[in-house]
Backbone bond lengths (Angstrom), bond angles and torsions (degrees), N, CA, C in turn:
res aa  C-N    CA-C-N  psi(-1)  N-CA   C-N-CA  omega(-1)  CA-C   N-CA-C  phi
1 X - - - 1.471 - - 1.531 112.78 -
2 X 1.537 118.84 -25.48 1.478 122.85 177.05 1.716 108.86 -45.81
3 X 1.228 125.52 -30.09 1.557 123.11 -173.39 1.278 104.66 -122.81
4 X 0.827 126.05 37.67 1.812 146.71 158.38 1.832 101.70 -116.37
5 X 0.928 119.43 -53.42 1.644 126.29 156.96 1.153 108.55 -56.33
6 X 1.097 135.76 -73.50 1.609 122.92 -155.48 1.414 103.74 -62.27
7 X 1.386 132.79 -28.06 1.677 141.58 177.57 1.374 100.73 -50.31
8 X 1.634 90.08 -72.62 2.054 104.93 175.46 1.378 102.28 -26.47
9 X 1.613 124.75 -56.86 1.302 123.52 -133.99 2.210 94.51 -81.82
10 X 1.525 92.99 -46.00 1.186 102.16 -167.58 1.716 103.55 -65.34
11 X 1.310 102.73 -53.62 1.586 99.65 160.30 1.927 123.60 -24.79
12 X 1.093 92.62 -66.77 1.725 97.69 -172.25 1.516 115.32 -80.43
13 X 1.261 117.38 3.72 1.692 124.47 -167.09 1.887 91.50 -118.46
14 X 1.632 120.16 -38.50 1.667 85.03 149.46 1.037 147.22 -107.18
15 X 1.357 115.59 16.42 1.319 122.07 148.56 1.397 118.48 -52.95
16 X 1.387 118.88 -55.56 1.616 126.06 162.99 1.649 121.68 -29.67
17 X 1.382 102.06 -39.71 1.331 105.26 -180.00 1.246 104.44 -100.46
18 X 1.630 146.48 -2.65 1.141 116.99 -179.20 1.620 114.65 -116.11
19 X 1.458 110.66 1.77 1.751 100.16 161.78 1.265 108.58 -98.94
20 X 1.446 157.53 49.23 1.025 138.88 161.22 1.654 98.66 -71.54
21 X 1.378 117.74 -52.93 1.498 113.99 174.35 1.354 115.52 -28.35
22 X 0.992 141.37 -40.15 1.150 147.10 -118.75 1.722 113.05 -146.42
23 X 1.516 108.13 5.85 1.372 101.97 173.77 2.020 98.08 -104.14
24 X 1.222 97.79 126.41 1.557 124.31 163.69 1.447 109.95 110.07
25 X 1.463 118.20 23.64 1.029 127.54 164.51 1.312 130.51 -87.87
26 X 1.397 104.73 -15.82 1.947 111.50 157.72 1.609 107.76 107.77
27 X 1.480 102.50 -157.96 1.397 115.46 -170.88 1.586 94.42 -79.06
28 X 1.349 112.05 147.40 1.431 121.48 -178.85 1.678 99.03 -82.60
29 X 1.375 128.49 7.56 1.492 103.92 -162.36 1.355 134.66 69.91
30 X 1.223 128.07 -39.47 1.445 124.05 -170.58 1.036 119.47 -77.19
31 X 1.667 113.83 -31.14 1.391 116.87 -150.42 1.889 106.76 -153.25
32 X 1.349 123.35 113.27 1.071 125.04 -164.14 1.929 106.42 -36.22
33 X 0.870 107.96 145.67 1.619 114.70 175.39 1.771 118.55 47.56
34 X 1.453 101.00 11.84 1.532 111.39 179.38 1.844 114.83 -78.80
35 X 1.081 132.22 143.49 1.528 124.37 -166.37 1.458 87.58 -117.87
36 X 1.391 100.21 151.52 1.833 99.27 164.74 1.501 119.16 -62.01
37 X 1.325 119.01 -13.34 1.858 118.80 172.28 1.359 101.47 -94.88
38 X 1.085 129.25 -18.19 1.702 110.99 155.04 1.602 117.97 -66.95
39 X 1.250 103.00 -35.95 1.871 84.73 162.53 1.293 130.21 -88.01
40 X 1.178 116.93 -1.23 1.702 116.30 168.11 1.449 115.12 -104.80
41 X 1.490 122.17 4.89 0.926 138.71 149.42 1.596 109.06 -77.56
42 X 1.206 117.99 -70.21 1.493 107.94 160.57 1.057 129.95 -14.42
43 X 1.814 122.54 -67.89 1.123 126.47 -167.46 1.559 125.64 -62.82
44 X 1.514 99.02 -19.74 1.565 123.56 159.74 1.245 110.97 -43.14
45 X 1.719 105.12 -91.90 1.436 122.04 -165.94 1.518 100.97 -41.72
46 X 1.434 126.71 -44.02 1.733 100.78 -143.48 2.242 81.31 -97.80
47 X 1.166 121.98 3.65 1.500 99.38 -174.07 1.916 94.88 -100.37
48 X 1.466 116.51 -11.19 1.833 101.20 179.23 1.804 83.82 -98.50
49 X 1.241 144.85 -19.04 1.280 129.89 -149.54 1.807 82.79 -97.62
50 X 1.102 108.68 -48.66 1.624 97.74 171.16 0.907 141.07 -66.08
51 X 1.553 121.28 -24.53 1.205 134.22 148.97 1.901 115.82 -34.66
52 X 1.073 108.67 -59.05 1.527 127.06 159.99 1.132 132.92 -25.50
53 X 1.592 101.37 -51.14 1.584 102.56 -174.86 1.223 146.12 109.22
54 X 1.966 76.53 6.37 1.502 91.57 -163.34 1.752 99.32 -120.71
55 X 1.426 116.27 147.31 1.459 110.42 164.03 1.574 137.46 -73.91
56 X 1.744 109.53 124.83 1.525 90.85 -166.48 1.600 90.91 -96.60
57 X 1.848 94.03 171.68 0.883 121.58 162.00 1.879 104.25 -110.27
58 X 1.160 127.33 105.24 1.161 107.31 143.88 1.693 146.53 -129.63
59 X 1.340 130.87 -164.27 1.723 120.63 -179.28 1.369 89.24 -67.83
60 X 1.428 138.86 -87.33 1.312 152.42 -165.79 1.053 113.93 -18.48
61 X 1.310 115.66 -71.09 1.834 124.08 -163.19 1.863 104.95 -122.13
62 X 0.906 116.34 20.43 1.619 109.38 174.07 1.223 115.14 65.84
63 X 1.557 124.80 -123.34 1.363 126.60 -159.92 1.449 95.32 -125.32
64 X 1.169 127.50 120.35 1.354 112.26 122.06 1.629 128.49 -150.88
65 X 1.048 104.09 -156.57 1.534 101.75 173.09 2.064 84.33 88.94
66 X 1.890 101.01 177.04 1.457 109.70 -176.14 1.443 92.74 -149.20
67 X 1.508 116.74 165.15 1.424 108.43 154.55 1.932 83.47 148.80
68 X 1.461 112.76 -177.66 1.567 130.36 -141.60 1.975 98.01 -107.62
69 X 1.558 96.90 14.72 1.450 111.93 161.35 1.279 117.65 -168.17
70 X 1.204 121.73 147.76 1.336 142.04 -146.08 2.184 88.75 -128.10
71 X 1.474 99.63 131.21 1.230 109.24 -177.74 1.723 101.58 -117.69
72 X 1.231 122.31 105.64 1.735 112.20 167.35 1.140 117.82 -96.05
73 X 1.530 111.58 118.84 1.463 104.96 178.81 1.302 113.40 -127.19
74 X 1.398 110.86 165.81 1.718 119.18 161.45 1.488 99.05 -133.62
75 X 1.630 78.55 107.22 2.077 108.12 -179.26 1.483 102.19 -26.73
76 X 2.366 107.42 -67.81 1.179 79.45 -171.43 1.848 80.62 -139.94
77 X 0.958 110.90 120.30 1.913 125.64 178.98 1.699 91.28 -77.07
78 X 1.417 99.80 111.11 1.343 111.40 144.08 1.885 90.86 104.48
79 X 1.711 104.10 41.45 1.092 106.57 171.80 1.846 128.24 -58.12
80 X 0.968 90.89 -14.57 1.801 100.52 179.13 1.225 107.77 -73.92
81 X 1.494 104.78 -57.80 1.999 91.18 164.06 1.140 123.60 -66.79
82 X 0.949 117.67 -35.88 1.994 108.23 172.90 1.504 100.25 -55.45
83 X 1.230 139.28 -39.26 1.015 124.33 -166.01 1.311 131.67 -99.22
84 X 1.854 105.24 -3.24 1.364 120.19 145.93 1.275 130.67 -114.14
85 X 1.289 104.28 47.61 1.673 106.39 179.99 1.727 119.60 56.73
86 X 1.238 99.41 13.98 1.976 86.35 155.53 1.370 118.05 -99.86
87 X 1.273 114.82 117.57 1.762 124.16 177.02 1.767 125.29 -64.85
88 X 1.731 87.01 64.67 1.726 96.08 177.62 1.708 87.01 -161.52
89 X 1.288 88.81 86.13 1.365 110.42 158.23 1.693 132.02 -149.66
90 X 1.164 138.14 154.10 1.473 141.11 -154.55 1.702 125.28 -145.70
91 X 1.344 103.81 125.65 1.768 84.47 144.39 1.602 110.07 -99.22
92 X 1.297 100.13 153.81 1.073 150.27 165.02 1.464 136.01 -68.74
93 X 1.600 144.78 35.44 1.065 120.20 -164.43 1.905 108.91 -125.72
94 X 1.449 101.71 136.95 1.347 115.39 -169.12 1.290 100.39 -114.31
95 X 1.695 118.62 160.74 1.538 117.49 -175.51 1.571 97.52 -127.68
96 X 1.157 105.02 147.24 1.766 111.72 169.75 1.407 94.89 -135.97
97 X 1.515 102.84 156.24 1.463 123.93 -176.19 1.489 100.59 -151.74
98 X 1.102 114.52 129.21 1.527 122.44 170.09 1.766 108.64 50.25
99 X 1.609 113.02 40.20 1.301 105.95 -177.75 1.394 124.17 60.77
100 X 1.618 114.34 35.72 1.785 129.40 177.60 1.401 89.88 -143.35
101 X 1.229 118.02 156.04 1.451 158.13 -170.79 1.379 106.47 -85.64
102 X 1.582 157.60 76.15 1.332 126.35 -158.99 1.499 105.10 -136.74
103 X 0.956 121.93 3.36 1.583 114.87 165.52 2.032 112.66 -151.37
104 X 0.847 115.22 121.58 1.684 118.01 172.75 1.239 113.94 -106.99
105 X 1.212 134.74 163.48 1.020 139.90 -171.18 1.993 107.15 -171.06
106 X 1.475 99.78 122.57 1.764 93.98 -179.45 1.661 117.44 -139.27
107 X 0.932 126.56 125.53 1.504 120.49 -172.21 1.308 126.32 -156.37
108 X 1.482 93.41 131.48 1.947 116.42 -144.10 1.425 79.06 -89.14
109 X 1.063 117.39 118.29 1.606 128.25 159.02 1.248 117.13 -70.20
110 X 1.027 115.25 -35.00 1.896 98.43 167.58 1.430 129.64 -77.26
111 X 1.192 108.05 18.32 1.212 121.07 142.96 1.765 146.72 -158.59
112 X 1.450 94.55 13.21 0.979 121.73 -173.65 1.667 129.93 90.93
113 X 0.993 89.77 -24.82 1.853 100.10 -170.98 1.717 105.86 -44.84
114 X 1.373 90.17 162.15 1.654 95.87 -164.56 1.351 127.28 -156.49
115 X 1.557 103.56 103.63 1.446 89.09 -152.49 1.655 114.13 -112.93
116 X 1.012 131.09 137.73 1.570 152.32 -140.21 1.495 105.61 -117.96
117 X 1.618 112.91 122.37 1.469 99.91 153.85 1.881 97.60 -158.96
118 X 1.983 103.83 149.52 1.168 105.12 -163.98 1.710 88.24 -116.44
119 X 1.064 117.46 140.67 1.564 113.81 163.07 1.799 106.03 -37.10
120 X 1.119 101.53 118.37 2.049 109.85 169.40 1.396 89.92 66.99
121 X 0.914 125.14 7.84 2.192 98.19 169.17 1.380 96.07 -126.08
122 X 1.044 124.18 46.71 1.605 118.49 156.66 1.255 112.52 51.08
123 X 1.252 107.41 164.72 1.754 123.45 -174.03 1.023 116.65 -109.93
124 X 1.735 119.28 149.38 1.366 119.09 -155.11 1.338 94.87 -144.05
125 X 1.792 131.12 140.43 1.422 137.02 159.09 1.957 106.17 -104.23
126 X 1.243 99.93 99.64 1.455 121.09 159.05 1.642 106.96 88.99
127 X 1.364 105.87 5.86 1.748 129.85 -172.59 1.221 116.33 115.94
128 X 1.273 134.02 -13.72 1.648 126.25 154.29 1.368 114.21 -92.95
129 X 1.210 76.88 139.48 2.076 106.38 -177.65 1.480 100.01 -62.58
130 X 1.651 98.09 139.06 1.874 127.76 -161.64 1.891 86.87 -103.78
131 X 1.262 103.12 176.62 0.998 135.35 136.31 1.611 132.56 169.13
132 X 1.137 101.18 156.07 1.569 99.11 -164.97 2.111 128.72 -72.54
133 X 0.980 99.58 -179.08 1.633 90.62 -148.43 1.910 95.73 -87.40
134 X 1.284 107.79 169.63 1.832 106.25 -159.93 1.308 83.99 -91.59
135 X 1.839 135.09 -1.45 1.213 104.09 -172.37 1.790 127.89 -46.73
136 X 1.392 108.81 151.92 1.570 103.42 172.26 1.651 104.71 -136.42
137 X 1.295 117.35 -24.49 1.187 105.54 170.43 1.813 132.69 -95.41
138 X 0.961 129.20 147.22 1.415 136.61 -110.80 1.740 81.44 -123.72
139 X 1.419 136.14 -29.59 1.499 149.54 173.82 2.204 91.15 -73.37
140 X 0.980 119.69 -47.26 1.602 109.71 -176.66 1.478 105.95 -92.22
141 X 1.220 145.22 -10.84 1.437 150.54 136.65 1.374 127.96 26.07
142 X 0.944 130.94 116.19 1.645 117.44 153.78 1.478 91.07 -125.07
143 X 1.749 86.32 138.90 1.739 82.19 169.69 2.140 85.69 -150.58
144 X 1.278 82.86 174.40 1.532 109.79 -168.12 1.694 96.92 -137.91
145 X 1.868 100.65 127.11 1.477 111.71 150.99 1.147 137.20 -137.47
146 X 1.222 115.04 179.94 1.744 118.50 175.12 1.206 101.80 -88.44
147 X 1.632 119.79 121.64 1.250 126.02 -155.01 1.439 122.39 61.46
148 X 1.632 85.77 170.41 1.592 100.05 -176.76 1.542 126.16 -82.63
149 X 1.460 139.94 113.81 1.364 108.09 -152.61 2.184 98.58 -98.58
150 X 1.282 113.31 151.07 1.212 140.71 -169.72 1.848 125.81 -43.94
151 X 1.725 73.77 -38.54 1.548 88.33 -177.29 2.015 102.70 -141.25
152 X 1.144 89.91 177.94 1.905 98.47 176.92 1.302 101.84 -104.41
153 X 1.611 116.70 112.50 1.250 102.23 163.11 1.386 141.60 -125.83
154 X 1.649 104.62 46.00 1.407 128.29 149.33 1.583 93.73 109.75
155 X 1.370 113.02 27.46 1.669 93.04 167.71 1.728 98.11 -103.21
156 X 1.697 107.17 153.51 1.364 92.69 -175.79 1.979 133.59 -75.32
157 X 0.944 104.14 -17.71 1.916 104.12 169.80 1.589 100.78 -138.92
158 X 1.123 114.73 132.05 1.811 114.74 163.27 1.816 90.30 -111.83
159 X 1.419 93.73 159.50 1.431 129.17 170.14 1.751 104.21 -118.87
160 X 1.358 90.23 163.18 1.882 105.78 161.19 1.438 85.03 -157.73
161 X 1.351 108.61 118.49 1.631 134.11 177.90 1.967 107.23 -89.38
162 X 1.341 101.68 -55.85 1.660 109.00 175.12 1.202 100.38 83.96
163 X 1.950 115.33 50.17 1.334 123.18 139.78 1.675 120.85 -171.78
164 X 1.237 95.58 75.49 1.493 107.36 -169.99 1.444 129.09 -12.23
165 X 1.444 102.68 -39.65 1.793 109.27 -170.86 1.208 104.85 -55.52
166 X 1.620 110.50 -53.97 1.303 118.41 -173.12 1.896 129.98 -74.85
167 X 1.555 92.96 -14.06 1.220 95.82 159.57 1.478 129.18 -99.24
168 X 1.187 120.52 -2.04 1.414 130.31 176.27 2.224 86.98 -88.58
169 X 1.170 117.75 -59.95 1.647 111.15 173.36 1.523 118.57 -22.04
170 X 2.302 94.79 -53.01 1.608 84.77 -173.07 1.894 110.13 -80.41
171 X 0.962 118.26 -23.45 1.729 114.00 148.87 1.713 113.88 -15.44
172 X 1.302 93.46 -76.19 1.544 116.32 -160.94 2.179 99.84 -68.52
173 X 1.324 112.40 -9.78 1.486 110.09 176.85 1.305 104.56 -112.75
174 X 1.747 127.80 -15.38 1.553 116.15 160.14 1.628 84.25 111.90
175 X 1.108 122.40 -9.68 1.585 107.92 174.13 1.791 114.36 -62.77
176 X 1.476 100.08 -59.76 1.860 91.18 156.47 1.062 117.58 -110.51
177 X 1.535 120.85 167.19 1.043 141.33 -158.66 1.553 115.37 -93.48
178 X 1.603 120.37 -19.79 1.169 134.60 -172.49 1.460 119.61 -152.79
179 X 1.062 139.66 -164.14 1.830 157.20 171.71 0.963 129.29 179.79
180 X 1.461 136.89 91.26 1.287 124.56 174.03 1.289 117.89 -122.94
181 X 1.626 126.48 -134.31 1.628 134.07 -160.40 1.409 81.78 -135.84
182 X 1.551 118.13 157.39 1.078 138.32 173.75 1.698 106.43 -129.41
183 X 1.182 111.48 157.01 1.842 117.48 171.82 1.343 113.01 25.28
184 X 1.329 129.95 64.53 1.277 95.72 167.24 1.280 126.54 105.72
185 X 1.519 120.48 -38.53 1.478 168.36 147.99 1.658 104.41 -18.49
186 X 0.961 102.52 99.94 1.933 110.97 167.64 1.322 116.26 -104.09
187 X 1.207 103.69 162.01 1.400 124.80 155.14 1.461 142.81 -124.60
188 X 1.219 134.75 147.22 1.548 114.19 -174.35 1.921 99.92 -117.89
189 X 1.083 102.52 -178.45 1.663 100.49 -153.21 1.507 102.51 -65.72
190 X 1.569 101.69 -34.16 1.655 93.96 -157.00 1.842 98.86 -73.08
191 X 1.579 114.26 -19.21 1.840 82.24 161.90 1.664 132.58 -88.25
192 X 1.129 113.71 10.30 1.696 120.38 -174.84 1.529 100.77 -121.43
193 X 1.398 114.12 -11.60 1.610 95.31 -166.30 1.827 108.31 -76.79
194 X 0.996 98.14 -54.76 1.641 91.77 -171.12 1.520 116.89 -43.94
195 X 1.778 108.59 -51.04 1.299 133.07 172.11 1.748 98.52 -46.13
196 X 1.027 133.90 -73.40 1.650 151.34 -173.37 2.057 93.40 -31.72
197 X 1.487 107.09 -64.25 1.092 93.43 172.24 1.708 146.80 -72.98
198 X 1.257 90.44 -8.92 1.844 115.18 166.20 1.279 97.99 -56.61
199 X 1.374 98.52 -67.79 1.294 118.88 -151.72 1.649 118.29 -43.89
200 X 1.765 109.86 -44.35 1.203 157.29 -158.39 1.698 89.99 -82.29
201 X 1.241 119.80 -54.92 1.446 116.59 -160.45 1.630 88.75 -82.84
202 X 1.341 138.87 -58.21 1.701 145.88 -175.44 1.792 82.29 -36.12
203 X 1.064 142.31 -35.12 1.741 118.19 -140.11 1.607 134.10 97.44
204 X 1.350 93.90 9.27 1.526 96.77 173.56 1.410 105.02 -98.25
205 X 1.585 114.66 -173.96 1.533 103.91 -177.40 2.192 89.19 -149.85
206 X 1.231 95.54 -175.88 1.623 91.68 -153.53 1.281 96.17 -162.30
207 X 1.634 130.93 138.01 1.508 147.05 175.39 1.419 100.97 -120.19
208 X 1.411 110.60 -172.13 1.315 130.38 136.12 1.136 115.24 -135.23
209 X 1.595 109.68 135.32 1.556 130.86 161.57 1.129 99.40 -3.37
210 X 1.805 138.79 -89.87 1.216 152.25 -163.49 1.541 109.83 -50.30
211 X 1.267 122.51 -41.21 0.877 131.98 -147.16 1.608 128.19 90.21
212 X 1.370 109.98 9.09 1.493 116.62 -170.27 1.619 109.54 -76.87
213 X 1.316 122.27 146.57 1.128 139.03 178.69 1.710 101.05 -46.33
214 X 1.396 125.98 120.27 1.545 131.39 160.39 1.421 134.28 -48.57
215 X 1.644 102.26 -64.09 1.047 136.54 161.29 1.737 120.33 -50.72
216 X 1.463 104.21 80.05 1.919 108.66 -178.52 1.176 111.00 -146.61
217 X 0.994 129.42 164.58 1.327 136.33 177.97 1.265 117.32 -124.46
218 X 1.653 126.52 3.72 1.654 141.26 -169.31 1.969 83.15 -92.42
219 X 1.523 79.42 154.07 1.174 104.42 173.71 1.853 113.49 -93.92
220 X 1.673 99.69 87.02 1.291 131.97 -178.56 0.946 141.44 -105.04
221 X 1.643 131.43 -157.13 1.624 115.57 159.98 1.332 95.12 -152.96
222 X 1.392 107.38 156.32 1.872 106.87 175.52 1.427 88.13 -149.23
223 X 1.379 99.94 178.20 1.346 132.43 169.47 1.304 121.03 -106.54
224 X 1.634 127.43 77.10 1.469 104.86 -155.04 1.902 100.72 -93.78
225 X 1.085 100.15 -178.67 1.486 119.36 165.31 1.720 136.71 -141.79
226 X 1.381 104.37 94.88 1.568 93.06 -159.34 1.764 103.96 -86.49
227 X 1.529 122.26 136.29 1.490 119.69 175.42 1.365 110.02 -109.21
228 X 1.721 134.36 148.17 1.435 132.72 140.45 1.822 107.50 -27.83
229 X 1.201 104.15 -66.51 1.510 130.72 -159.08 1.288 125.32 -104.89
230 X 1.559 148.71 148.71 1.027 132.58 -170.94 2.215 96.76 -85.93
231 X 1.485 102.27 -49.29 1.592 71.21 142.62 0.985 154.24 56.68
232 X 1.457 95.74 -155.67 1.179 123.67 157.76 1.681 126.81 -50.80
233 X 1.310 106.63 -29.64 1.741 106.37 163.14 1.053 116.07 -81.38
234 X 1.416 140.06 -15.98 1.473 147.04 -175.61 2.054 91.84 -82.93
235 X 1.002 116.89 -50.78 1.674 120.60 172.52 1.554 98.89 -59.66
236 X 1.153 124.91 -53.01 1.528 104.16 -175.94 1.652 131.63 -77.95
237 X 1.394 110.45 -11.34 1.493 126.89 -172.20 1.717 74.23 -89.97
238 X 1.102 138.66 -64.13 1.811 129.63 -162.59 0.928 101.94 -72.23
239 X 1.796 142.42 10.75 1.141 115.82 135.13 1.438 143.28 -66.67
240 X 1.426 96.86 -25.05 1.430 116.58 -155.54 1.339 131.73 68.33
241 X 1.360 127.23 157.02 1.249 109.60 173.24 1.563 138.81 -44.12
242 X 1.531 104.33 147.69 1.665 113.94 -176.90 1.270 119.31 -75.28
């Protein structure tokens, strides 16, 4: 796994260095809600991930490339803040092999932090081991979503950060207590997957709304839900969506 990491690492460290140009320059045009540093972030991920050998999945450019692992990424999750100066933004890159989940990797460039997880070796923020918080009740709560949710339903503070990876991470380090979808509000793999497996190795546990399988590598959408506690995710799936 040491050179499956160092790829990840080198992967997401030049991307880091190559949109600074390129934040406040706007929508790229091509592609609804696409920024011009999501495509030079792009052009990153899929030319060291191809180099590799491995097939990506990503938001930007879809599929390509072939090979005996599949890389899903989102170049840069939470391109709106990168591109207006709020410092909560990420790549994103998760590994699948044979249709299993086995290495994540996520890192907030505005400040470097970096968060690590290997199938069965636990999860790590910057090289010390995470894990998520014992909350179980859903009234002492903090939780964070994608979107705005409709109604209050008795947890005590929600957030919306506007970049999943990194908020499903702070899940998985005990900073929040939860993660889910709000109104309506989807997700597709490459922003929950890496996070999903952090999350998973820290001690949290995770559904979807639907009930749909988490764990994919198709270019989809789910409803995920990340918990501290089983819990506390059993209270938030019986809510139903916000």
């Amino acid at each position: 796994m040491s050179d499956l990491f160092a790829t990840l690492r080198e992967c997401a460290n030049e991307i880091g260095l190559s949109i600074g140009a390129h934040r406040g320059r706007g929508y790229s045009g091509q592609r609804e809600s696409q920024y011009h540093l999501d495509l030079v972030a792009d052009d990153v991920a899929r030319r060291i991930l191809g180099a590799a050998g491995w097939r990506v999945v990503s938001e930007e450019s879809g599929v390509t490339g072939s090979g005996p692992l599949t890389v899903v990424v989102d170049p840069i999750d939470g391109s709106t803040n990168c591109d207006h100066g709020v410092p909560f933004y990420a790549t994103s890159l998760a590994v699948v092999k044979g249709g299993q989940l086995i290495a994540g990797l996520v890192v907030n460039h505005a400040t470097g932090t970096t968060y690590e997880a290997e199938l069965g070796a636990g999860a790590t923020r910057d090289g010390v081991t995470i894990s998520a918080s014992a909350q179980t009740i859903l009234d002492h709560a903090i939780v964070s979503f994608s979107g705005l949710p409709s109604r209050h339903a008795g947890w005590a503070q929600f957030r919306s950060l506007g970049a999943a990876s990194l908020e499903i991470c702070l899940v998985a380090d005990g900073s929040l207590d939860a993660y889910g979808v709000a109104q309506q509000s989807t997700l597709n793999p490459w922003d929950y997957l890496a996070g999903l497996l952090i999350a998973r190795e820290a001690g949290a546990v995770a559904a979807d709304y639907r009930g749909e399988s988490l764990e994919t590598d198709e270019m989809v959408v789910r409803r995920p839900i990340i918990a501290a506690t089983p819990s506390l995710l059993e209270r938030l799936v019986g809510i139903g969506p916000l």
